[in-house]
Structure formats: C-alpha cells, structure tokens
C-alpha positions in Angstrom: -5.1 81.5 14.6 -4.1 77.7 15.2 -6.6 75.0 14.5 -5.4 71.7 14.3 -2.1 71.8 12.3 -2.8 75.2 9.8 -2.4 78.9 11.1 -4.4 81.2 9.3 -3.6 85.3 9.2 -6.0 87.5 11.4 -7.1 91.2 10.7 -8.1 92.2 14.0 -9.6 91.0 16.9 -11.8 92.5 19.5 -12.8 89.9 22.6 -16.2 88.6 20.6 -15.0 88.2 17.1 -12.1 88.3 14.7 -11.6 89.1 11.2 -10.0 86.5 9.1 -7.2 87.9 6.4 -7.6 84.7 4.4 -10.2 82.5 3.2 -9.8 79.0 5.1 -12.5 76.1 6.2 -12.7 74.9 9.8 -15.5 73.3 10.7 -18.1 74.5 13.6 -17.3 73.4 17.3 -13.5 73.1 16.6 -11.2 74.6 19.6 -8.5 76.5 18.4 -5.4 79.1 19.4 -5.0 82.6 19.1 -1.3 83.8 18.5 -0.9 86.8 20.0 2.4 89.1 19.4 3.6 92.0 20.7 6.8 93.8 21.2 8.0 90.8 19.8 6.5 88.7 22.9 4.1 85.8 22.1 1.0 84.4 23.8 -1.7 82.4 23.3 -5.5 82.3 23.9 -7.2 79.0 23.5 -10.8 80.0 22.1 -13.6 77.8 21.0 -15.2 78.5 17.3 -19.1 77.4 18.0 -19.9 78.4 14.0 -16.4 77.7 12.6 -15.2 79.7 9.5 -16.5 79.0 6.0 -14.8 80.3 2.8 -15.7 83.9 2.1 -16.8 84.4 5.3 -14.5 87.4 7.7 -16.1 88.1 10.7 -16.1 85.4 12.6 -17.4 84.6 16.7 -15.4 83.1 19.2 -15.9 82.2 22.9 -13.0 82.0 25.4 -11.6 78.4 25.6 -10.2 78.6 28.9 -12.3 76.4 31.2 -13.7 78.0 35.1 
C-alpha cells in the first residue's frame, strides 16, 4: 500500500479489507494505492481508508477509490 510518500507490506487482501504485514499509522479518511503484482506485472488500485490504520491493528477496511 501507498499512502502519501511510505509503502507499507500487505498480507493479503480480499475486496473489503486487507491485512497489514507491518505496524504503520495513517490517519482515518486518507486515500491511498494498492500495488498489485503479478507475474511480474504491476497495477494499482486507488482505495479510500475511512478508519485509517493504527499501530497494532491488521485487519484493516477499505472502499474502492475509483470515483462513478
């Protein structure tokens, strides 16, 4: 995940919510990027973090960025 100018590691993702694979801070209501690879091919998703991510907490919610 990208938010502002830190990545952070991901666990897993599953459309709703991810797990984090490190502790970070990022405050609620920040927009942010999801880098996704595979096969060696990158993409990105921008998402929305309505709650943010607190220290110690791993599952976190997301909603899809992408405006209509």
């Amino acid at each position: 995940m990208l938010a502002g100018s830190a990545r952070y590691r991901l666990a897993k993702t599953n459309g709703v919510t991810f797990v984090m694979d490190e502790d970070c801070d990022v405050p609620p209501r920040t927009e942010a990027k999801l880098l996704i690879i595979v096969d060696g091919q990158e993409s990105y998703k921008r998402v929305f973090l309505p709650d943010g991510v607190t220290p110690g907490l791993k599952r976190v919610r997301y909603e899809d960025g992408t405006p209509f």
